[in-house]
LUMRO-837093 format. One line per 2 residues: their letters; for each residue x, y, z of N, C-alpha, C. Coordinates in Angstrom, 3 decimals, decimal comma. Each point is the difference from the previous one (the first is absolute). Layout:
# residues N
a) X/Y/Z/X/Y/Z/X/Y/Z  ...
# end
This chain:
# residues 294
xx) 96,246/98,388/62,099/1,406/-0,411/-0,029/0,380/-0,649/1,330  0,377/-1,242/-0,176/0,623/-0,692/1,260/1,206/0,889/0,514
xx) -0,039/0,336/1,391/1,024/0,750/0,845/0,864/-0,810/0,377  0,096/-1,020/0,209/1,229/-0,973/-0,024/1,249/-0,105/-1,695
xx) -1,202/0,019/-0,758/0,724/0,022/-1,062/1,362/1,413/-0,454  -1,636/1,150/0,482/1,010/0,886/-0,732/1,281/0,197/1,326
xx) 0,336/-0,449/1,078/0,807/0,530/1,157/0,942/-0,622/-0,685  0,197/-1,522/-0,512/0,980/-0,919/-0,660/0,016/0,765/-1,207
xx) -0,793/0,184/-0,881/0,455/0,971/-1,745/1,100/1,070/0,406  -0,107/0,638/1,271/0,564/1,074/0,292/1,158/0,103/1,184
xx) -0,122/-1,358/0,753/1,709/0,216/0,873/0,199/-1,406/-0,484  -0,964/-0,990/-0,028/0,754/-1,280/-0,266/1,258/-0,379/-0,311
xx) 0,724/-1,185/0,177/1,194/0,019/-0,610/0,138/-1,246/-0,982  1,334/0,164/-0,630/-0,535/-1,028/-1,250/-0,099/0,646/-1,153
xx) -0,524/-0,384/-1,559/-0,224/0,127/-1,355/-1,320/-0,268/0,001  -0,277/0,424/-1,598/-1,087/-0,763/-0,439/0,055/-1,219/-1,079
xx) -0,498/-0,508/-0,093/0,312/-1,278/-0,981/-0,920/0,515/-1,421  0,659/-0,360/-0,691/-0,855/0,582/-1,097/-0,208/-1,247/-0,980
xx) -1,026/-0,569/0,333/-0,477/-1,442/-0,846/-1,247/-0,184/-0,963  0,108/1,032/-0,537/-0,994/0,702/-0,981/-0,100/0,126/-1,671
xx) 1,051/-1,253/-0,066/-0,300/-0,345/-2,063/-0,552/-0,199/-0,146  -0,590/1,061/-1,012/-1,914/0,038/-0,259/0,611/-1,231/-1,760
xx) -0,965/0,450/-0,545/0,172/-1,085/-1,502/0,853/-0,167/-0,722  0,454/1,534/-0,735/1,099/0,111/-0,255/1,446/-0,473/0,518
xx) 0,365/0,097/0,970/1,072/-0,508/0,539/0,279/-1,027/0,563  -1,206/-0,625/0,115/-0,033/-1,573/0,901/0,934/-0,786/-0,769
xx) -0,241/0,147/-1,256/0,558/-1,107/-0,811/1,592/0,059/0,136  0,821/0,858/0,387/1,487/0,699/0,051/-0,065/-0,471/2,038
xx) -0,727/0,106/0,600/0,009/-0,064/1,140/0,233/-1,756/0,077  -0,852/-0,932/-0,447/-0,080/-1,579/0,101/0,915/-0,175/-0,647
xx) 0,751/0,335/-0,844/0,858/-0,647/-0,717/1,346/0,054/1,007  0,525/1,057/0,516/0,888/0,511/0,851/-0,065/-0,821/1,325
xx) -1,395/-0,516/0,023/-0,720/-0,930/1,739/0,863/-1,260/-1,072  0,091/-0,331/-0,995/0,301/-1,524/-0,216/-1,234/-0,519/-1,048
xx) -1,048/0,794/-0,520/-1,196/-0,504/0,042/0,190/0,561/-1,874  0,171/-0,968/-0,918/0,103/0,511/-1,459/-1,105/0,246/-0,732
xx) -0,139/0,709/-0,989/-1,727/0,344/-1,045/-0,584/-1,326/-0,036  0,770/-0,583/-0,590/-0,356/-1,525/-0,256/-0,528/-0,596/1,386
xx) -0,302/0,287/0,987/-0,349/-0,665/1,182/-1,714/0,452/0,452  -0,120/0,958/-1,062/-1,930/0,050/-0,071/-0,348/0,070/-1,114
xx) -1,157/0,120/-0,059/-0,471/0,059/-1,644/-0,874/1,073/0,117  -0,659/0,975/1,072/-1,193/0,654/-0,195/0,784/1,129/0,949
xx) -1,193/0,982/0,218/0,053/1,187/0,989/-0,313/-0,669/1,527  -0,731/-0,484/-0,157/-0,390/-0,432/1,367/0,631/-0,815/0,827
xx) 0,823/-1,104/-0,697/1,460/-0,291/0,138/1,323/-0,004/0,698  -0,481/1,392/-0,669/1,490/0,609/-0,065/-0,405/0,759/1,642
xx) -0,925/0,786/0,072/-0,530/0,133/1,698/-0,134/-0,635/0,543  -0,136/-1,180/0,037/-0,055/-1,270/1,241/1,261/0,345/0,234
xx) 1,094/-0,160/-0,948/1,590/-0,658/0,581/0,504/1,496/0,567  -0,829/0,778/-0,380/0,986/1,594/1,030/-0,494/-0,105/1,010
xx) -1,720/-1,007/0,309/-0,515/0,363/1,525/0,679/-0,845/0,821  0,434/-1,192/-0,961/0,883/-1,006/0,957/1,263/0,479/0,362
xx) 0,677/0,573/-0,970/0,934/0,858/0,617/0,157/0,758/0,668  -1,104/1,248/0,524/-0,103/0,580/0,566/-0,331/-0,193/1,431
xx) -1,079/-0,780/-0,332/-0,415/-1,297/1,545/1,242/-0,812/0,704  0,497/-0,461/-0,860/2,017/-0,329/0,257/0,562/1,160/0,864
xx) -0,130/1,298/-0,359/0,920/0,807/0,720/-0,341/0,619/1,305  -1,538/0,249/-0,070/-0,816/0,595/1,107/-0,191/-0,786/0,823
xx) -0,188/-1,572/-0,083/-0,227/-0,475/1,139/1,662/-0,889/0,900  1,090/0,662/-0,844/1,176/-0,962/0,401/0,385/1,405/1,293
xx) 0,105/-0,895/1,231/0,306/0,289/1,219/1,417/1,327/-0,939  0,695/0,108/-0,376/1,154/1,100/-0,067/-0,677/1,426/-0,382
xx) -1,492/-0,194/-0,175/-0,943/1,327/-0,796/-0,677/0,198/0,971  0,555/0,760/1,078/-0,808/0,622/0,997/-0,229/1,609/0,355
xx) -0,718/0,294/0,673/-0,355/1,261/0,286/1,070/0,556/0,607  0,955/-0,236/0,724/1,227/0,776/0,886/1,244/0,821/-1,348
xx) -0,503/-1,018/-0,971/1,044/0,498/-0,930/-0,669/0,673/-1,478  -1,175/-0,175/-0,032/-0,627/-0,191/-0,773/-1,418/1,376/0,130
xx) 0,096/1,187/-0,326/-1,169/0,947/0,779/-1,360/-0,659/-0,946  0,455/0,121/-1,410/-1,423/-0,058/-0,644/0,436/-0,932/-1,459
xx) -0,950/-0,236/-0,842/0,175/-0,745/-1,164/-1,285/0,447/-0,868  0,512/0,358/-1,241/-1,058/0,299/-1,159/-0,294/-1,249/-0,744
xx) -1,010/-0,372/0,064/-0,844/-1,040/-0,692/-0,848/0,533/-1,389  0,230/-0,815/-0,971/-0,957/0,629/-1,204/-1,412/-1,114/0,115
xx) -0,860/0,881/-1,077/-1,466/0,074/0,467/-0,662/-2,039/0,237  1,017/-0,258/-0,863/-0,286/-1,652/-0,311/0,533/-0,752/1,384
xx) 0,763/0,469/0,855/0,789/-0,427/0,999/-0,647/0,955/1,176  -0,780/0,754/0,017/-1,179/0,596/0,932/-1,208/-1,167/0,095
xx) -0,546/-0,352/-1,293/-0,954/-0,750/0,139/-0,307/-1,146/0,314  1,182/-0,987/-0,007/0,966/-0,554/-0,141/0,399/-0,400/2,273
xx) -0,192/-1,616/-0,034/0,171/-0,152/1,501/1,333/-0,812/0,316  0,671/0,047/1,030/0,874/-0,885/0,778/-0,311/-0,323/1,321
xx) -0,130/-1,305/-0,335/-0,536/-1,005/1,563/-0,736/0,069/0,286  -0,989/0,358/-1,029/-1,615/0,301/-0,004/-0,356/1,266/0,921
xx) 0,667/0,522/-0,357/-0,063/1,509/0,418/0,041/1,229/-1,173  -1,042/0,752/-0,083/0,318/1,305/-0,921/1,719/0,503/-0,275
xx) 0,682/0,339/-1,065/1,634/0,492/0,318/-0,190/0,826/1,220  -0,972/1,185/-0,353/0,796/1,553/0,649/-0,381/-0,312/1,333
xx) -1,219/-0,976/0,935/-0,168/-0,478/1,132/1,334/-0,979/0,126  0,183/-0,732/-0,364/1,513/-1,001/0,046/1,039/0,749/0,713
xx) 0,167/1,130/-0,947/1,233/0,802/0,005/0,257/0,608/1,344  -1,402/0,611/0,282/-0,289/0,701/1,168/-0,261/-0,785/1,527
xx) -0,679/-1,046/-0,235/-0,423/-0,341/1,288/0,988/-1,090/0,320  0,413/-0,825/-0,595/1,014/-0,585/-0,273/1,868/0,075/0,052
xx) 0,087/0,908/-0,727/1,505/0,420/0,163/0,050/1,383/0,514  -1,018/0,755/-0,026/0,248/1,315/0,783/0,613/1,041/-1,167
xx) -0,417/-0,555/-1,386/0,628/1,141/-1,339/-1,226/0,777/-0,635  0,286/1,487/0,000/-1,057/0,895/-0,378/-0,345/-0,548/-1,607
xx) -0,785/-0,413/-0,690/-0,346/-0,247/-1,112/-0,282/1,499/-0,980  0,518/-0,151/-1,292/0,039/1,191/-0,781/-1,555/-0,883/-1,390
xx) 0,155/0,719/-1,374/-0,047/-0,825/-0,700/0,008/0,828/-1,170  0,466/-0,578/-1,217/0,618/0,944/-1,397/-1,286/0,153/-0,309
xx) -0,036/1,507/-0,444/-1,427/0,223/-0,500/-0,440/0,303/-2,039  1,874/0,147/-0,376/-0,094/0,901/-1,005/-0,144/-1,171/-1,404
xx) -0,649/0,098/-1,310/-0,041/-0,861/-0,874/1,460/-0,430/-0,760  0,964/0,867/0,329/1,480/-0,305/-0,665/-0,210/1,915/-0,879
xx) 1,376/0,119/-0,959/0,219/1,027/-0,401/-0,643/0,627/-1,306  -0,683/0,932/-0,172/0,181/0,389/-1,396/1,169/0,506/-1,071
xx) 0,092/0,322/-1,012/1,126/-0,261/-0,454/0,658/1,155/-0,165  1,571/0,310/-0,129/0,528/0,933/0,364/-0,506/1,089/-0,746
xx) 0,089/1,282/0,867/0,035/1,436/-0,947/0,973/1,023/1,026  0,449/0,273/-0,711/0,544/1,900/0,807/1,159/-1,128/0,814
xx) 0,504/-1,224/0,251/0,825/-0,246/0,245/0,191/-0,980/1,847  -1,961/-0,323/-0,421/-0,330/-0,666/1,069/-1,173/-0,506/-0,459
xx) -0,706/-1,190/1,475/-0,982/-0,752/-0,601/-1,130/0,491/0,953  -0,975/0,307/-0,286/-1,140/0,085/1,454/-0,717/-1,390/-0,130
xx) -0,836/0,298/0,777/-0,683/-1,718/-0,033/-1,070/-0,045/-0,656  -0,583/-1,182/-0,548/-0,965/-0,287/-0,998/-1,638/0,316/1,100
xx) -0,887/0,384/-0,360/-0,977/0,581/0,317/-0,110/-1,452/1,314  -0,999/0,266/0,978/-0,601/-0,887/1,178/-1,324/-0,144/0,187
xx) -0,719/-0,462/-1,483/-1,466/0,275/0,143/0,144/-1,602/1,481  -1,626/0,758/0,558/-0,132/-0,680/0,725/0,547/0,204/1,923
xx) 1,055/0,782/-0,464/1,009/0,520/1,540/-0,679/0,043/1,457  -1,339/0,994/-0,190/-0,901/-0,280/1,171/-0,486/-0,909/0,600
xx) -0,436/-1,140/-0,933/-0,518/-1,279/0,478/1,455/-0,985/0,396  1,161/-0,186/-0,706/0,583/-0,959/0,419/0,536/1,119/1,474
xx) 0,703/0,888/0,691/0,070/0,832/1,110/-0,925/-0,480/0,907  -1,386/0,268/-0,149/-0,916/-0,813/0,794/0,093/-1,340/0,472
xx) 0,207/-0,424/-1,192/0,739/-2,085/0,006/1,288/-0,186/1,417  1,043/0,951/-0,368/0,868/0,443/0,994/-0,183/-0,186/1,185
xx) -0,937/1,667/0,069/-0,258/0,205/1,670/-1,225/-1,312/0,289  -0,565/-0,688/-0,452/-0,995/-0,778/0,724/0,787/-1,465/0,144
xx) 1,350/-0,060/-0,533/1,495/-0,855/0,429/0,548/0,042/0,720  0,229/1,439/0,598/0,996/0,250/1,181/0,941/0,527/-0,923
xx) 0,307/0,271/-1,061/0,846/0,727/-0,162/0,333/1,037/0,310  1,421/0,766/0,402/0,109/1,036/0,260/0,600/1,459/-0,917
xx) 0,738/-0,821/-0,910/0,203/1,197/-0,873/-0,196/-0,707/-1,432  0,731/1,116/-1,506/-0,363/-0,728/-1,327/1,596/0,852/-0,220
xx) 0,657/-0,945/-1,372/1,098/0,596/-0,528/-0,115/0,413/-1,523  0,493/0,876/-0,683/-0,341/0,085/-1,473/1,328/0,703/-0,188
xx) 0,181/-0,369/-1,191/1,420/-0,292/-0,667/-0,239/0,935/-1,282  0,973/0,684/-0,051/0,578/0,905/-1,356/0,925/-0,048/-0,305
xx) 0,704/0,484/-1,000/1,286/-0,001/-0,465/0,460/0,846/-0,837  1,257/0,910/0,411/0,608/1,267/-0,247/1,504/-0,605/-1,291
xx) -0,039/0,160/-0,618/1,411/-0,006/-0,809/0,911/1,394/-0,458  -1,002/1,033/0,113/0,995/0,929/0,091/-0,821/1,397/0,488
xx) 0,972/0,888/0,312/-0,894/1,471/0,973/-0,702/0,568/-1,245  -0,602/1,031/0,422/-1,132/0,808/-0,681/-1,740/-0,359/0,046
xx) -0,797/0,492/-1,085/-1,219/0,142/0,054/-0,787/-1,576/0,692  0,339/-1,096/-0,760/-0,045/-1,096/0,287/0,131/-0,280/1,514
xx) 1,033/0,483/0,697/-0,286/-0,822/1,152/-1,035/1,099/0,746  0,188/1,726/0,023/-1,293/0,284/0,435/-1,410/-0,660/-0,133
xx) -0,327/-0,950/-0,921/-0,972/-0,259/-0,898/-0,287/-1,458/1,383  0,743/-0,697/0,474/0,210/-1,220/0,478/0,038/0,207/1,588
xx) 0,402/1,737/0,225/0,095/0,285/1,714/-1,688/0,458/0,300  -0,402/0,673/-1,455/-1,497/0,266/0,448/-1,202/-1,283/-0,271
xx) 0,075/-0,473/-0,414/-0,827/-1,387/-0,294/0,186/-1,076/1,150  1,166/0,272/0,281/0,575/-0,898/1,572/-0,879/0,506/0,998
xx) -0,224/1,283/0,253/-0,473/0,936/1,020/-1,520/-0,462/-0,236  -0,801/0,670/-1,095/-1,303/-0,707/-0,210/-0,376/-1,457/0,252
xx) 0,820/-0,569/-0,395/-0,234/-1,564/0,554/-0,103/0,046/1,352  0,950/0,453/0,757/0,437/0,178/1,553/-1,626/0,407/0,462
xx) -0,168/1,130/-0,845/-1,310/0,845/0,964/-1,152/-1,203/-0,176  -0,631/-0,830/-0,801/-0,882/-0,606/-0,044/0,368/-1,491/1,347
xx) 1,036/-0,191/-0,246/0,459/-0,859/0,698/0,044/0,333/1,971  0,370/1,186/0,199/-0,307/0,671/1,617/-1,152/-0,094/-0,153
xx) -1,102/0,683/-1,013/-1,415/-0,005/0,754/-0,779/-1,402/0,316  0,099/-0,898/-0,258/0,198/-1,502/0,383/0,393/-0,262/1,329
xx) 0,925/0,626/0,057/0,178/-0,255/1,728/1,487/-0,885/-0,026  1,141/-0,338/-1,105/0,743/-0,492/-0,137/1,494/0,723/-0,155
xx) 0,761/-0,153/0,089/1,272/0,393/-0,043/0,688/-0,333/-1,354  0,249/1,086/-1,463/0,555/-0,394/-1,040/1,886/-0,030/0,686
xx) -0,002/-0,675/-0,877/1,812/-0,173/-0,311/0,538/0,726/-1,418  0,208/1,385/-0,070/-0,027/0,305/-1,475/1,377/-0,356/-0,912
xx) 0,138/-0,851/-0,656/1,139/-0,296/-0,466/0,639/0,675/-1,332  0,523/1,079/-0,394/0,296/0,302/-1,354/1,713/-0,144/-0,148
xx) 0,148/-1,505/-0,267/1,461/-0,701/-0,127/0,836/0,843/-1,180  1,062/0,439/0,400/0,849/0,931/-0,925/1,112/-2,107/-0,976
xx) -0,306/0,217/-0,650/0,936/-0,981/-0,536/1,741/0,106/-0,175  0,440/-1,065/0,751/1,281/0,401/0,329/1,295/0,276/-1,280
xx) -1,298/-0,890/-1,122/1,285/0,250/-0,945/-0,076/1,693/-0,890  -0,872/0,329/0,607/0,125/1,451/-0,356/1,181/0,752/-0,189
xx) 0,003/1,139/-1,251/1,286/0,472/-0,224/0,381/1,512/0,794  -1,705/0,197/0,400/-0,167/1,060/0,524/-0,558/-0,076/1,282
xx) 0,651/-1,491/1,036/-1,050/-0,521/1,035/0,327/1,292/1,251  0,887/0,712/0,324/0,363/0,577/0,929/-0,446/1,809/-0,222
xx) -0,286/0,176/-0,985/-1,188/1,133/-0,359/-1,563/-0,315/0,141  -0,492/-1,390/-0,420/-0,716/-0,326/0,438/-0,625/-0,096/0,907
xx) 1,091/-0,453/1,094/-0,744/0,178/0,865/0,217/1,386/1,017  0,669/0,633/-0,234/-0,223/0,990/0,272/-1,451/1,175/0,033
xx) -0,131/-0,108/-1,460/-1,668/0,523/-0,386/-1,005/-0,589/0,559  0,267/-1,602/0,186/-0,949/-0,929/0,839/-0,382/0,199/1,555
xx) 1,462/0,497/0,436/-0,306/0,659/1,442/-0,641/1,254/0,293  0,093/0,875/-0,847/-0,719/1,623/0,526/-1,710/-0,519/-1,057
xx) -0,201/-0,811/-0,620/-1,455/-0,699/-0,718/-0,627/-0,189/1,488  0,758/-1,131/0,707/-0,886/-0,858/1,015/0,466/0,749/1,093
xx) 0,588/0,943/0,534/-0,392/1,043/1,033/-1,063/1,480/0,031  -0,128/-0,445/-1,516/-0,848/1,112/-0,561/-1,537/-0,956/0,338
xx) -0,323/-1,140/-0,824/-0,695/-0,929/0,426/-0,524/-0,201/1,452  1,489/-0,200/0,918/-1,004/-0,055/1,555/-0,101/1,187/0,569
xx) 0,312/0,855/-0,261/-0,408/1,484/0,444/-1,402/0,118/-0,291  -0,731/-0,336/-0,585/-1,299/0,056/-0,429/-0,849/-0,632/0,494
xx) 0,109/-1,119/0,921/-0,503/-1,288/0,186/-0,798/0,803/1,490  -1,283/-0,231/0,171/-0,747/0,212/0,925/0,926/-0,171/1,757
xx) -0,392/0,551/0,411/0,470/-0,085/1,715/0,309/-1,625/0,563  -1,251/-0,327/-0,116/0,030/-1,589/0,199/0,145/-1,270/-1,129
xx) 0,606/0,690/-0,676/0,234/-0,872/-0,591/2,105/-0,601/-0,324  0,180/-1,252/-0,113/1,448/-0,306/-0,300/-0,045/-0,809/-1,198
xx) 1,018/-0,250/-0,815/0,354/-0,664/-1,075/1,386/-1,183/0,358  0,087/-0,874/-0,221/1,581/-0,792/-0,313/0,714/0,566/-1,298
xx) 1,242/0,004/0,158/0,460/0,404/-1,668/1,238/-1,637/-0,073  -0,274/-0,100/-1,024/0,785/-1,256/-0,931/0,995/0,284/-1,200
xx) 1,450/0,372/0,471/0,865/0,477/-0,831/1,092/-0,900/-0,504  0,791/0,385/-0,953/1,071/-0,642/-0,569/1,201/0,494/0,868
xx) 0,500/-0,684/0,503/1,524/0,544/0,656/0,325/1,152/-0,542  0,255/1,111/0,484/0,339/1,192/-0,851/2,061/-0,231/0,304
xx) 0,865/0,730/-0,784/1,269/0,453/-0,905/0,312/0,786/1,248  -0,531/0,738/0,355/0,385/1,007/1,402/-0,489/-0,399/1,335
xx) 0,471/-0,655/1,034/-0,139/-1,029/1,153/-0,780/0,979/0,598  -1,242/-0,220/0,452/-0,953/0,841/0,948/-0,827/1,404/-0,569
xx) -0,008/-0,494/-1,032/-0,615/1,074/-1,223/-1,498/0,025/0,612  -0,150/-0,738/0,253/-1,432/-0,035/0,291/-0,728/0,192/1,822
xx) 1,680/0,634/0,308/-0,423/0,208/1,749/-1,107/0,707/0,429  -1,135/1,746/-1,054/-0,084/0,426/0,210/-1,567/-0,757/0,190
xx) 0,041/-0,784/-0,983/-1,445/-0,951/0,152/-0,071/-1,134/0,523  0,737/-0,507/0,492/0,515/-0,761/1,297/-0,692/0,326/1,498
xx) 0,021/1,233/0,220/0,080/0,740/0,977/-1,322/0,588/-0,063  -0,877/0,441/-1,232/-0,910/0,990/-0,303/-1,489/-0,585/1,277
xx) -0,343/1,111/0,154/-1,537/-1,009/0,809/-1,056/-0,662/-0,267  -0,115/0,600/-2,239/-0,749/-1,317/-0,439/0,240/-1,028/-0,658
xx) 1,268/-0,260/0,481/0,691/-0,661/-0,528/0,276/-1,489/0,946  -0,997/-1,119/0,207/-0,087/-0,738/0,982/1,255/-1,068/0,093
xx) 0,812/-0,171/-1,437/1,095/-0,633/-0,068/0,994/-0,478/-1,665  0,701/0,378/0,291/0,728/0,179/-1,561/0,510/-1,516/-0,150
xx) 0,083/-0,886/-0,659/0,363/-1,547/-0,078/0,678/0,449/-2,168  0,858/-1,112/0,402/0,869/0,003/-1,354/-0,142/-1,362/-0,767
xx) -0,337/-0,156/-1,625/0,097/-0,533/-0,499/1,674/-0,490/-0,418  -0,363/-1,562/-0,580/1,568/-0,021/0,091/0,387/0,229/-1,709
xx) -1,286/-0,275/-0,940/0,348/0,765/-1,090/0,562/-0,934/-1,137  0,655/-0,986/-0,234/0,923/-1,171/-0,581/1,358/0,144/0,602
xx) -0,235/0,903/1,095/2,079/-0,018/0,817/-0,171/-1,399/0,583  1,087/-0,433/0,182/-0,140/-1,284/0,629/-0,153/0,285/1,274
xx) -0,094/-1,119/0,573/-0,165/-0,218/1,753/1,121/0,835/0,543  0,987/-0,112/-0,278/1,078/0,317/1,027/0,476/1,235/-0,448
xx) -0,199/0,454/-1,025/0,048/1,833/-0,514/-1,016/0,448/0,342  -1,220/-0,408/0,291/-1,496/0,952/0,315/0,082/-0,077/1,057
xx) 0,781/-0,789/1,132/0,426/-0,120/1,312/0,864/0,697/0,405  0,451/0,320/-0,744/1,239/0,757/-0,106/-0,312/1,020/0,361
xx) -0,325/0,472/-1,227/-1,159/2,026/-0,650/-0,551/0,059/1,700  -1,093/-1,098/0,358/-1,101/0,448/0,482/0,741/0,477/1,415
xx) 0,940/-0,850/0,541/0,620/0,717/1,361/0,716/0,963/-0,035  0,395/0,861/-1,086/0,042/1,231/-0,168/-0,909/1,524/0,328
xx) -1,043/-0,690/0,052/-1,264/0,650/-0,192/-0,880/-0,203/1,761  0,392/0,950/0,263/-0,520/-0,063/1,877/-1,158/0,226/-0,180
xx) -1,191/-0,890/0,440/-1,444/0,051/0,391/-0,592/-0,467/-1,159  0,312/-0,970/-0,928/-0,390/-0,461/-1,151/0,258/-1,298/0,345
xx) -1,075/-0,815/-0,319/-0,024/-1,466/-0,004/-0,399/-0,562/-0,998  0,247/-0,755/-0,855/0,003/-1,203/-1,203/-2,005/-0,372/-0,162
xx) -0,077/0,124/-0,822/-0,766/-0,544/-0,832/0,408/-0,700/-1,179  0,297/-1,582/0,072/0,788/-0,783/-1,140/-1,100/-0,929/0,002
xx) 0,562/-0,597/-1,557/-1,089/-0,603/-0,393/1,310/-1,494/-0,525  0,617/0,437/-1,245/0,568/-0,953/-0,393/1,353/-0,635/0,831
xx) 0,576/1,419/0,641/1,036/-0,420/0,656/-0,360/-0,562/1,245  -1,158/-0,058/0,418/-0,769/-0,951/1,419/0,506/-1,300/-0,866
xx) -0,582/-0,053/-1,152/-0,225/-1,603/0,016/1,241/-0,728/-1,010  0,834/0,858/-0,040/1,646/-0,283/-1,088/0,134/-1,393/0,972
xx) 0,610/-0,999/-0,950/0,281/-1,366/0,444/-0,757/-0,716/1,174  -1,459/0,031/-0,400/-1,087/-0,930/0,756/-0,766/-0,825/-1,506
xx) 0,088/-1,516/0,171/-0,304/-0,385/-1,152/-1,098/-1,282/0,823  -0,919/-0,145/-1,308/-1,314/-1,413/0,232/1,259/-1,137/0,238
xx) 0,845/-0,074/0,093/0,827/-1,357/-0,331/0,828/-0,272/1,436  0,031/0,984/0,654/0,631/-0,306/1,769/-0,614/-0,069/0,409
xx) 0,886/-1,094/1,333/-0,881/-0,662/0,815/-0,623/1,207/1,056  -0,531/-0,678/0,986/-0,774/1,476/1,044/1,204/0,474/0,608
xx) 0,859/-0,685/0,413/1,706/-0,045/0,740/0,323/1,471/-0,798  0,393/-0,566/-1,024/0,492/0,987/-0,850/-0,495/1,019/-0,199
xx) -1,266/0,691/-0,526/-1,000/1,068/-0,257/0,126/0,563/1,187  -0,277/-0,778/1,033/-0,508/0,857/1,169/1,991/0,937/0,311
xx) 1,065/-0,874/-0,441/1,213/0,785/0,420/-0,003/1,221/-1,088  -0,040/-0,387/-1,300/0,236/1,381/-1,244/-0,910/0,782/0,357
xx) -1,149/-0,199/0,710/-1,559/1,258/0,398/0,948/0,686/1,121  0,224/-0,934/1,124/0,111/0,944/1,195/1,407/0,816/-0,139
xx) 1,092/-1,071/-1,287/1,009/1,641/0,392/-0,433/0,788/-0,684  -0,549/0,227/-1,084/-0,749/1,279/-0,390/-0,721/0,895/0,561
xx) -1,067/-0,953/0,502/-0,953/1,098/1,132/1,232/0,718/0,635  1,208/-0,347/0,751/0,712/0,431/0,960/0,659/1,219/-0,719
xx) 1,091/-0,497/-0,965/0,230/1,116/-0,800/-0,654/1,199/-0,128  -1,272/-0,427/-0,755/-1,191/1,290/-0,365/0,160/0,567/1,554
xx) -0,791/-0,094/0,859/-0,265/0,469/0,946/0,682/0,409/0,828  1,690/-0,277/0,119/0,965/0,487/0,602/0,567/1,075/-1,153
xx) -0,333/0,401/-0,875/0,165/0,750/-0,790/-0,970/1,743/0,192  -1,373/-0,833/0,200/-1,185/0,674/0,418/-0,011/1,230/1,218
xx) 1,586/-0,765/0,895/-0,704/0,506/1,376/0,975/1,287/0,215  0,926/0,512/-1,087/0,462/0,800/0,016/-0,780/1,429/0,111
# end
């Protein structure tokens, strides 16, 4: 593990960027950039125009490391170069941003009132792919819709993922997103908090985790794992709240910093000029991150 990296994972200041539409979502992601179905015809396509987009955002002077701690890249955008440079070397040697990268296949389908994730044949070898990148950590994504058996089901599968993922030598980000339109989101997460303190209580001496949450209903709900010692840094999804309500939530929440994905990139389109992009990027970055530093 690079020691530069983890000193920034862990006091750095700044967000993380979360630029990680794996297949599924790309297509909802380009369309929103300006970029319509009708504007590819294949899969492969349709990944060129997210790397160009993505290459658009990472290399525009307003996407820097001072504001900026880290950014999750998915596996196609790991492999994947800017300026003829590897991403997660780019990211790093370049702008000075800890590189993450999504590890999980997307969701399986609901039961008990949540989703765990679809199996990861293969997990060891692409991790390896990772660390021989420079990557420094991996993120994997779940999803809670309501309390009970189900989300236990999603806090322990999170944890197992986690453990394969430390012995690697990498830093997971465990994400089990409570969905906001939940009817029962503020019980939820309640059970979700004594799950994942139960979770890092267990976690070897040397070892830390990131946790990746949904804004919780009760401002600082999540102080106790904020604070915990394997707990290397709590970052918030913004969830479908918009920019300026997840900005909102998140400076409520002392020692929690943003992990956004869509609300990073709300009103950045293929169709402005660099003038322009580079102004809708940097007041965002600013926003996010003056939001962050609470």
């Amino acid at each position: 593990m690079n020691p530069e990296q983890l000193e920034k994972a862990r006091n750095g200041a700044g967000f993380i960027a979360a630029l990680d539409q794996s297949g599924g979502s790309t297509p909802k992601a380009l369309k929103l950039y300006g970029i319509p179905e009708d504007a590819y015809s294949n899969e492969d396509e349709m990944f060129d125009l997210v790397h160009e987009m993505r290459t658009r955002i990472i290399t525009n002077p307003a996407f820097d490391g001072d504001r900026i701690m880290g950014t999750i890249l998915f596996e196609q955008t790991m492999d994947r170069q800017i300026e003829g440079r590897p991403t997660a070397d780019y990211l790093w040697n370049v702008k000075g941003i800890v590189p993450f990268l999504k590890i999980d296949k997307g969701l399986a389908e609901e039961k008990d009132g949540a989703q765990t994730m679809k199996p990861m044949p293969g997990l060891d070898e692409l991790l390896d792919r990772a660390v021989a990148n420079g990557v420094f950590g991996t993120k994997e994504r779940s999803v809670i819709k309501l309390p009970g058996a189900g989300l236990d089901a999603v806090v322990e599968q999170q944890f197992e993922v986690a453990r394969q993922v430390l012995a690697k030598g990498l830093v997971p980000i465990i994400e089990p997103e409570v969905d906001i339109k939940s009817p029962k989101k503020a019980e939820a997460e309640e059970q979700l908090k004594a799950a994942l303190l139960a979770g890092v209580n267990q976690l070897g001496d040397d070892q830390q985790v990131m946790l990746k949450l949904t804004l919780p209903d009760t401002d600082n709900l999540y102080r106790e794992l904020v604070e915990h010692p394997k707990v290397l840094r709590v970052v918030a999804l913004s969830g479908g709240y918009s920019r300026a309500e997840a900005c909102e939530k998140l400076a409520r929440n002392n020692g929690v910093i943003a992990s956004f994905s869509r609300a990073l990139t709300e009103g950045l389109t293929a169709q402005q000029s660099d003038d322009e992009f580079t102004a809708t990027l940097d007041a965002a970055i600013a926003e996010i991150a003056k939001a962050s530093a609470t």
